[in-house]
C-alpha positions as CSV (number, residue, x, y, z in Angstrom):
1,X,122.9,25.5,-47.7
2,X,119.2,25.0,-46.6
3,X,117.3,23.1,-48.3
4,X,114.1,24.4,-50.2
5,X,111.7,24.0,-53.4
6,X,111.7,27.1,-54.2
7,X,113.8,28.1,-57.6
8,X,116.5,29.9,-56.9
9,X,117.8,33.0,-58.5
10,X,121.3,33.9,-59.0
11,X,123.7,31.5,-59.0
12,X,126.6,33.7,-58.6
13,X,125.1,34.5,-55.1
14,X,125.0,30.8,-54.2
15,X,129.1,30.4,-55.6
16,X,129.9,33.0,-53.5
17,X,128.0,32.5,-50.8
18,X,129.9,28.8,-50.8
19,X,133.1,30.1,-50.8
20,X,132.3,32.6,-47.5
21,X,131.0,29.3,-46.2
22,X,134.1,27.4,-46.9
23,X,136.5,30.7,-45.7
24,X,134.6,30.4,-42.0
25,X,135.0,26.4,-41.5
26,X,138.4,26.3,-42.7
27,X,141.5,26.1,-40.1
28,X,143.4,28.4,-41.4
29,X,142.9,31.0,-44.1
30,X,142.4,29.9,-47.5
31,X,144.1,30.3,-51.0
32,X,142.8,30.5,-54.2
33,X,143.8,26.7,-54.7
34,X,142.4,25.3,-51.6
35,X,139.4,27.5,-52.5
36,X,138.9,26.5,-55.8
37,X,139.3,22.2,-54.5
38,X,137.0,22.7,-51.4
39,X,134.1,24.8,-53.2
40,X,134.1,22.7,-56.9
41,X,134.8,25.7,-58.5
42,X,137.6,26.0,-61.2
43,X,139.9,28.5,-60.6
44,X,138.9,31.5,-62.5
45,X,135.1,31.5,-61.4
46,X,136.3,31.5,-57.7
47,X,138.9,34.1,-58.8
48,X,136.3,36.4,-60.4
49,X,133.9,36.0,-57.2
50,X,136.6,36.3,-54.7
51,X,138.0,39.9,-56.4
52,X,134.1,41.1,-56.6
53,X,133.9,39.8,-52.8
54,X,137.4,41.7,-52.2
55,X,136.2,45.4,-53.9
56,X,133.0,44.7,-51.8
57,X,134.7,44.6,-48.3
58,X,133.4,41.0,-47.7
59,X,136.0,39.3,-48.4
60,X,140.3,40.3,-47.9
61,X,143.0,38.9,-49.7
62,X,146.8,39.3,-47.9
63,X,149.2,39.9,-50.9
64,X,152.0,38.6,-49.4
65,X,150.6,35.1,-48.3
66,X,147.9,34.9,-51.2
67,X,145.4,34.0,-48.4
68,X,141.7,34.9,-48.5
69,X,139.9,36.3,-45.1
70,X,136.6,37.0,-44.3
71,X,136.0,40.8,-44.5
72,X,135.0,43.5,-41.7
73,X,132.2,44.8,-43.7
74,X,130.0,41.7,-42.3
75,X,129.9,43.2,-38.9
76,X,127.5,46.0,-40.0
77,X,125.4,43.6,-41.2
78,X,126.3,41.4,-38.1
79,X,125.4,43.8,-35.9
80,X,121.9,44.7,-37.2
81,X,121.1,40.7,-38.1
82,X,122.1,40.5,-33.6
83,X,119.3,43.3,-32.9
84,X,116.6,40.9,-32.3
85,X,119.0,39.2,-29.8
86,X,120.4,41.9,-26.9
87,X,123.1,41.2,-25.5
88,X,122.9,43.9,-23.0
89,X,119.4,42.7,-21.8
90,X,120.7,39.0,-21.5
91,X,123.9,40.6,-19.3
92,X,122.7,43.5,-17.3
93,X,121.3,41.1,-14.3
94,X,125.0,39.8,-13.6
95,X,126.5,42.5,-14.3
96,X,124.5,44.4,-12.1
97,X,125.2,42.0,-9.5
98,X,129.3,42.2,-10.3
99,X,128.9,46.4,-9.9
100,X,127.1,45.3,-6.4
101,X,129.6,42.8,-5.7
102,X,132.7,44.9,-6.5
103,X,131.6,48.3,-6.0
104,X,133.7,49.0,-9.0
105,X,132.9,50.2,-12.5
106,X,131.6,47.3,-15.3
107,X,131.6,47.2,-18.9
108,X,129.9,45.5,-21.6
109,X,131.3,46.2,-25.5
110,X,131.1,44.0,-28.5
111,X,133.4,43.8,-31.4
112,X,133.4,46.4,-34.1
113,X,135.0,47.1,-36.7
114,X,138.7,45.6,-35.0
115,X,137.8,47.5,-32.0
116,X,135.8,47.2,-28.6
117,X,132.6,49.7,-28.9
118,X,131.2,50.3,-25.1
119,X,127.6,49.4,-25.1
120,X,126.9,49.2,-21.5
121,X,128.6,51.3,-18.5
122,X,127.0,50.7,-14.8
123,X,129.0,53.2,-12.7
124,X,130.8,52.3,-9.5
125,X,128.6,54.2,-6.6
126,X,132.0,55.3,-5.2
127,X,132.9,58.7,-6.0
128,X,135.7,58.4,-8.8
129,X,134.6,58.1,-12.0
130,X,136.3,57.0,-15.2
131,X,136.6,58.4,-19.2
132,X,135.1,55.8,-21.0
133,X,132.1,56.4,-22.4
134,X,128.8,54.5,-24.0
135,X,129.5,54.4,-27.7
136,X,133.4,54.3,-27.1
137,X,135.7,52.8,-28.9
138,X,139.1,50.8,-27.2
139,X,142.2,48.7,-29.1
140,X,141.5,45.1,-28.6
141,X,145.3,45.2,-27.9
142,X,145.2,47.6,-24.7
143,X,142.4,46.8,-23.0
144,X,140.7,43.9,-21.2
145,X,137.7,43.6,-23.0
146,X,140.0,43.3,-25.8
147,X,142.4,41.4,-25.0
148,X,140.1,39.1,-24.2
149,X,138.2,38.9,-27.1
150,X,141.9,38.4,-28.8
151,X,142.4,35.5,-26.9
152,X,139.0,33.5,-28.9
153,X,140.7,34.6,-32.2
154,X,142.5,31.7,-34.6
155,X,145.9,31.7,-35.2
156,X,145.1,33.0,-38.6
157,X,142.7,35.5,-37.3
158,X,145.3,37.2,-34.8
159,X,147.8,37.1,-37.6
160,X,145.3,38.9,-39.9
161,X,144.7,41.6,-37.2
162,X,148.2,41.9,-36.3
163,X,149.2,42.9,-39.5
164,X,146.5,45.2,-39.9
165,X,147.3,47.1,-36.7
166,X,149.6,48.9,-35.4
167,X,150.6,48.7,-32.2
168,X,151.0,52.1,-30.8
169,X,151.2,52.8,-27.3
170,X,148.2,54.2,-25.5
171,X,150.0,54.3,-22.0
172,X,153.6,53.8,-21.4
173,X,152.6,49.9,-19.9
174,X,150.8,48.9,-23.4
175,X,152.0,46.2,-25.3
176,X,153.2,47.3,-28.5
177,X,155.2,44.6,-29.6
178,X,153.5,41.3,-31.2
179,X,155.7,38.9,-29.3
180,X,154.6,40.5,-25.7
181,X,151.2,40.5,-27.1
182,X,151.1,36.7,-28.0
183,X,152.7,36.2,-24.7
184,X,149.9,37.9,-22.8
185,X,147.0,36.3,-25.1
186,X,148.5,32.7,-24.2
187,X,148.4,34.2,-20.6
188,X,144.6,34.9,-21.4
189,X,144.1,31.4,-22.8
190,X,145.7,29.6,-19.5
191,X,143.8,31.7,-16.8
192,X,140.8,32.3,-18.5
193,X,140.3,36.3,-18.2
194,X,142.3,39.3,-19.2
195,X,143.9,41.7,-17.0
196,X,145.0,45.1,-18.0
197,X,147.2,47.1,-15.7
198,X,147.0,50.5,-16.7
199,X,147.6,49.5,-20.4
200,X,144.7,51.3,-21.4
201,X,144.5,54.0,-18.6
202,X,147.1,55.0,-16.3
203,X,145.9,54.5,-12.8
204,X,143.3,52.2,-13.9
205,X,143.2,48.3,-13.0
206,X,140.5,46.2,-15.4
207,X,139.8,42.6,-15.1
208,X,137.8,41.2,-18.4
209,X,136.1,37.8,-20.4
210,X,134.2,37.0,-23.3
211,X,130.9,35.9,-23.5
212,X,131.1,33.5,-25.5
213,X,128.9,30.3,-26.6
214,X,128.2,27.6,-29.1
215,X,131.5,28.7,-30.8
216,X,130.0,32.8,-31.2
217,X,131.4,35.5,-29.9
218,X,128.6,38.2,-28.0
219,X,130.9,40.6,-26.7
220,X,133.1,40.9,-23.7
221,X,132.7,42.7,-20.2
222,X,135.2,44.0,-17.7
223,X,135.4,45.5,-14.2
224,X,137.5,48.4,-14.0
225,X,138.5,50.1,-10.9
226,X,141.3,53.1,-9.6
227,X,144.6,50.2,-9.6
228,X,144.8,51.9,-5.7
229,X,141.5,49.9,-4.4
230,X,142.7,46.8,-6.6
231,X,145.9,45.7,-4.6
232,X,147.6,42.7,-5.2
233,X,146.0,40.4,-2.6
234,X,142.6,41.6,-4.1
235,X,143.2,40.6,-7.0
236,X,142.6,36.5,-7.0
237,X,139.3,37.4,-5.4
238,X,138.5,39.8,-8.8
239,X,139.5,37.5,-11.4
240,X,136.7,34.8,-9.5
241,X,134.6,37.3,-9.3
242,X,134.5,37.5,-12.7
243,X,134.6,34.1,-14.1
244,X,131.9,33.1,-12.1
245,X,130.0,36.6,-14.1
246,X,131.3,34.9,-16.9
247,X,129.7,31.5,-16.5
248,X,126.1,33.2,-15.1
249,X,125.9,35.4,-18.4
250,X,127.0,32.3,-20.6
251,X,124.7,30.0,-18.7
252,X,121.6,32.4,-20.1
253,X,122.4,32.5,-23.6
């Protein structure tokens, strides 16, 4: 907590503000035990908080492990906290340059809400056009964008989201199982973007990364392209393409 003279008002705030504090710096998600040991707090005062923080969205609790997780309804707040800092200012220079490069379509999104919302879209000059749309919404499990952003999460974190979600299939090629999904984020982790190949539109080839610094996720971008102009020898040449986006973005935050 930082430090100040002032006196400060409401101690419940503080307790539970220690206990979101300890629930983001642990390894793995915590119980009401391990809660209750790492805050100070006896059991029933972090039980009282954490069921206030629970009703309140800030906070979820998985009844079959007993484990607490931080809650979605801090990415409103997130989100609005972020506005000061645009993401989409910061990017649009190399991602401009990418949509040069490429001649393809890129994207920018950030996480919402267990979802990819579309922030940014700089159209490929070449005639075709594709569906997605600014203020869009895409499964982090079918797209690139997603996928990628998949690929930062804990162990604890995918489990969380996995058992929230249900895996349904957008195109015949998406993964809907979790065991081809962990497959394909480990695959994410070793090459360092996400490919999605007509997962999340058939006929549609995306290459996508995270932006990602000083352990914070600011969203994730993708190229996406007709899978007919992305054939498999041009692919290599994509995937560099955008990992060297990657690092220019990164390099600017």
């Amino acid at each position: 907590m930082p430090e100040t003279t002032e006196k400060l008002y409401g101690t419940v705030l503080i307790k539970a503000k220690e206990i979101m504090d300890f629930t983001l710096a642990a390894d793995e998600a915590p119980t009401l035990m391990t809660i209750s040991r790492g805050t100070g707090l006896t059991k029933p005062t972090a039980l009282k908080i954490l069921t206030t923080l629970c009703a309140l969205g800030f906070m979820h609790r998985d009844d079959e492990s007993r484990r607490y997780y931080l809650g979605t309804q801090f990415i409103p707040y997130a989100t609005k906290a972020m506005s000061s800092f645009n993401i989409r200012d910061v990017a649009f220079p190399a991602l401009e340059a990418l949509r040069q490069t490429t001649g393809e379509t890129i994207n920018l999104g950030v996480l919402e809400s267990n979802q990819v919302m579309l922030i940014e879209k700089l159209e490929s000059p070449n005639s075709i056009k594709l569906k997605s749309t600014i203020g869009g919404r895409m499964h982090l499990y079918s797209s690139a964008m997603g996928k990628a952003i998949l690929a930062t999460f804990t162990p604890d974190q995918l489990a969380a989201y996995l058992h929230r979600t249900t895996l349904q299939p957008v195109t015949p090629h998406t993964l809907i199982t979790p065991t081809a999904l962990k497959h394909n984020i480990q695959e994410i982790k070793d090459r360092g973007v996400a490919i999605d190949n007509e997962e999340n539109e058939l006929e549609v080839f995306c290459v996508g990364a995270t932006i990602y610094r000083h352990d914070r996720l600011f969203g994730a971008f993708s190229v996406s392209a007709p899978k007919y102009r992305v054939p498999e020898a041009a692919r290599a040449e994509l995937i560099d393409q955008v990992r060297a986006t990657q690092e220019a973005i990164t390099a600017e935050i």
